[in-house]
ZAMARGU-4260 file (C-alpha; in steps of 0.2 Angstrom, whole numbers, plus 5000, padded with zeros to 4 digits):
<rodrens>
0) 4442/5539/5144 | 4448/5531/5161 | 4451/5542/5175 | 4452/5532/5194 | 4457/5537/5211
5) 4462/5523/5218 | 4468/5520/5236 | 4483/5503/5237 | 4492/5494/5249 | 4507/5485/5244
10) 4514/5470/5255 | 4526/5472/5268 | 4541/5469/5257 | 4559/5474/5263 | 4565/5469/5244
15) 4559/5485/5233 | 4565/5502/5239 | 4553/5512/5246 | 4544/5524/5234 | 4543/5544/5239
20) 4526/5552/5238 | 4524/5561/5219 | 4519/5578/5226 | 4530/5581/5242 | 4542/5567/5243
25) 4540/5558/5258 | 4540/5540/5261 | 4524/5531/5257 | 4531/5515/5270 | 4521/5512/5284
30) 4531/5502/5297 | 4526/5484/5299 | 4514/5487/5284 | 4521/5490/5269 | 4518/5505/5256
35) 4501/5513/5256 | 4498/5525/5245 | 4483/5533/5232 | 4485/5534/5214 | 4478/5547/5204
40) 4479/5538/5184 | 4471/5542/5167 | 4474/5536/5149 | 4465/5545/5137 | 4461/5536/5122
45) 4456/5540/5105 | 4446/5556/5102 | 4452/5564/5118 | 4461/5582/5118 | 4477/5570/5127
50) 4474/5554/5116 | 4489/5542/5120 | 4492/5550/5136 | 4496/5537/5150 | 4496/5547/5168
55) 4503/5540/5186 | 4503/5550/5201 | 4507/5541/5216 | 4503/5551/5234 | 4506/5546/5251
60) 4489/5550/5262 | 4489/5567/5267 | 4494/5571/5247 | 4478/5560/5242 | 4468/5568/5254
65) 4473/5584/5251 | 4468/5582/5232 | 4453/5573/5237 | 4447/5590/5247 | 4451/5600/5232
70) 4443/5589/5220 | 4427/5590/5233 | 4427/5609/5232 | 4428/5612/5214 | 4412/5599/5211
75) 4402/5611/5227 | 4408/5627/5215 | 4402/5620/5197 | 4386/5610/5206 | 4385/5627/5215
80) 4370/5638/5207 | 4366/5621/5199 | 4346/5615/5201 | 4353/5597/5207 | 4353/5591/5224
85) 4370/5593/5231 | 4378/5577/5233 | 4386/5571/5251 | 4403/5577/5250 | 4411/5567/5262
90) 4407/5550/5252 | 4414/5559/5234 | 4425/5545/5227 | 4425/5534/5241 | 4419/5516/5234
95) 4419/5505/5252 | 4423/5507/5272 | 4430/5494/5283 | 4437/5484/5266 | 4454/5482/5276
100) 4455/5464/5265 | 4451/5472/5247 | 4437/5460/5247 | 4422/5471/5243
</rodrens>
């Protein structure tokens, strides 16, 4: 099983036409910049309940980080009564900071 939140940037590129935002539909095309966008992806492989199942979900930032809030609160409701330390929310899925060159 693969599941990845992952946060892209696409080249500045006037060639491809620009990609609407998955949940809402708005444009994902940052002037001067390019497409940014987060991707929510899975392929579940064999054994799982949705074996063979490729998933793409493309969102423009306030989408991603709209999902990434409600991801954050259903972890604090299951880790709620839990006898785990409560993890820092505000990192949950976040893998680097200041990486504006991808080179970390």
């Amino acid at each position: 099983m693969r599941r990845q939140i992952l946060a892209g940037m696409d080249v500045p590129d006037n060639r491809h036409p620009d990609v609407p935002c998955d949940v809402c539909g708005t444009s994902m095309r940052v002037p001067g910049y390019g497409e940014q966008f987060g991707v929510l992806q899975a392929h579940w492989g064999y054994g799982a309940r949705h074996d063979g199942e490729r998933y793409r979900v493309r969102m423009c930032e306030t989408c991603f980080f709209m999902t990434l809030a409600y991801l954050r609160q259903e972890r604090r409701i299951h880790h709620l009564f839990g006898d785990a330390p409560q993890h820092e929310d505000y990192k949950f899925g976040r893998i680097a900071r200041d990486d504006y060159w991808l080179d970390s």
